[in-house]
DOSE-126684 format. One record per residue (C-alpha): residue in three letters; x, y, z. Coordinates in nm, 4 decimals. Example, Ala and Ser with C-alpha at 12.3 -4.5 7.8 and 13.67 -1.06 7.14 Angstrom:
 res       xx       yy       zz
 ALA   1.2300  -0.4500   0.7800
 SER   1.3670  -0.1060   0.7140
This chain:
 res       xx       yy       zz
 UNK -15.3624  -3.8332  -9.3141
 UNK -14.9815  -3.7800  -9.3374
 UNK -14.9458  -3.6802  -9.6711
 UNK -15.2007  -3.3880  -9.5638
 UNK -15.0169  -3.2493  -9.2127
 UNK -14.7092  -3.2623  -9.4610
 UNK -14.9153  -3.0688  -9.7182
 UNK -15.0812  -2.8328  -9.4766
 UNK -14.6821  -2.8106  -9.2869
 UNK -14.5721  -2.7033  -9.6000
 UNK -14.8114  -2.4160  -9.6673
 UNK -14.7800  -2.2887  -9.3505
 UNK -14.4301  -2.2709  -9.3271
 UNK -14.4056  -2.0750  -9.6625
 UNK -14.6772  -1.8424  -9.5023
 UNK -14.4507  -1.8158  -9.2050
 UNK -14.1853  -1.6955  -9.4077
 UNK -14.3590  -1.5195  -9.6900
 UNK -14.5691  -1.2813  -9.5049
 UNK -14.2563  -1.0789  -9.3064
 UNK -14.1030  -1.0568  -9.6301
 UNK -14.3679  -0.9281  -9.8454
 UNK -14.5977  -0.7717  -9.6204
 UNK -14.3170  -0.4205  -9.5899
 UNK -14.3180  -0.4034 -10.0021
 UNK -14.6650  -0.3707  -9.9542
 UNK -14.6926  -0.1507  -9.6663
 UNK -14.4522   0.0949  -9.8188
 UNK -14.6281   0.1333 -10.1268
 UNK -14.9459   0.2473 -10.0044
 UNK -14.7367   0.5152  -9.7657
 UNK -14.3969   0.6923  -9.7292
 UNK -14.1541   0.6664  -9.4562
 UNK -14.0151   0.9351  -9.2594
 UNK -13.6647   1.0492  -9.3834
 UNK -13.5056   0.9438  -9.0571
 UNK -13.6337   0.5879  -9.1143
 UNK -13.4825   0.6062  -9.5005
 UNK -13.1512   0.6628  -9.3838
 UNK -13.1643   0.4405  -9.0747
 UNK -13.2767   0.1580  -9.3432
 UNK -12.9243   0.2641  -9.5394
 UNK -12.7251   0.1231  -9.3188
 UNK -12.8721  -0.2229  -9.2752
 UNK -12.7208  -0.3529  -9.5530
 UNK -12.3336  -0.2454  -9.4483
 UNK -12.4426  -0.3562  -9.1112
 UNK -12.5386  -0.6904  -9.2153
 UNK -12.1994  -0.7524  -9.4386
 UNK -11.9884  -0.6387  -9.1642
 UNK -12.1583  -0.8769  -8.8985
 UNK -12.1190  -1.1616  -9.1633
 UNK -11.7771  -1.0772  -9.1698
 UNK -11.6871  -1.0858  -8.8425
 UNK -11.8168  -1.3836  -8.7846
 UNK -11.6862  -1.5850  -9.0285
 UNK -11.3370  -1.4543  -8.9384
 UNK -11.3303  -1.5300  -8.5636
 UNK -11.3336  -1.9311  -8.4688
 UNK -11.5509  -1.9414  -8.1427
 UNK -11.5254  -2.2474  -7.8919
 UNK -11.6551  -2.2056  -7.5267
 UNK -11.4628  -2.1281  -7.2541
 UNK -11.1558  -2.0140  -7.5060
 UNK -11.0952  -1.6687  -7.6254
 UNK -11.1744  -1.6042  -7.9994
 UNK -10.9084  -1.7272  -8.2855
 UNK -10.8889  -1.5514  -8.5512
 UNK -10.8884  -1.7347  -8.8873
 UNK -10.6079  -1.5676  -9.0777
 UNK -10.6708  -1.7079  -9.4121
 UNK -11.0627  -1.5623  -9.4236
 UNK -10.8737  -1.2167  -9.2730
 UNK -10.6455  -1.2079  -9.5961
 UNK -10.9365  -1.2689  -9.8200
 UNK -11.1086  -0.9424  -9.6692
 UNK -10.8967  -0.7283  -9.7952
 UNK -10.9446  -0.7696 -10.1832
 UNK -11.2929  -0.8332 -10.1560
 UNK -11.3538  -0.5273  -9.9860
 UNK -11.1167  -0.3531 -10.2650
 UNK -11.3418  -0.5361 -10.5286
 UNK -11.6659  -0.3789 -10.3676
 UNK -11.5088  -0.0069 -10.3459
 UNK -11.4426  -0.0055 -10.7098
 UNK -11.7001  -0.2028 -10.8369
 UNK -12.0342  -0.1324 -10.5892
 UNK -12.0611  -0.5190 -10.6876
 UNK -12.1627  -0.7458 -10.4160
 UNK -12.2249  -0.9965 -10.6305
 UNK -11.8584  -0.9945 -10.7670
 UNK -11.6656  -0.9034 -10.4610
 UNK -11.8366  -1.2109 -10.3309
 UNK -11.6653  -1.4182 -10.6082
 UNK -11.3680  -1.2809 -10.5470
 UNK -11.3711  -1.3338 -10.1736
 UNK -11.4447  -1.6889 -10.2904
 UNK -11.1526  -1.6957 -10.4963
 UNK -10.9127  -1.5671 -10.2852
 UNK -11.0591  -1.8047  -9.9796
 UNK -11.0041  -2.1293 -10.2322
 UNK -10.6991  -2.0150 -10.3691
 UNK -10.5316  -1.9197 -10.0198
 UNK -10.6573  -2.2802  -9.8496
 UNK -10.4883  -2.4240 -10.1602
 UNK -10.1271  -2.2498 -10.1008
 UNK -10.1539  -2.2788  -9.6981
């Protein structure tokens, strides 16, 4: 009995999550959007980085104003010069790595 509601769990959950993420691909191949939904769906990704950004450089506690964590601030900066040359997420993410493990290990 439990080693089915942990089966059936399973399968569900991967439904749960496979459906939202699939079911668009699908959609949009079987019709085209609008041009004003083509740009809008430009910006998410830049939108998403910079809202991963920001919150991994401000330390949050309640009741306390933000603090900013300076050694994640440095690390912006050549990670975002990485990703203007490049157009590499992939490798301005190693970099920001980098520059994250190597300023923790001076400071």
């Amino acid at each position: 009995m439990t080693n089915n509601a942990i089966l059936a769990a399973i399968v569900v959950a991967m439904l749960v999550t496979w459906v939202p993420r699939i079911f668009p691909y699908v959609l949009v191949r079987f019709a085209t959007l609008p041009d004003k939904v083509v740009t809008f769906l430009g910006y998410l990704p830049l939108t998403i980085i910079f809202a991963l950004v920001l919150s991994s450089i401000f330390a949050e506690e309640v009741g306390r104003l933000p603090q900013i964590k300076w050694i994640e601030t440095l690390a912006i900066f050549p990670t975002f010069w990485v990703v203007l040359r490049t157009k590499n997420i992939m490798f301005a993410v190693v970099v920001g790595v980098a520059c994250v493990a190597i300023l923790r290990l001076l400071f």
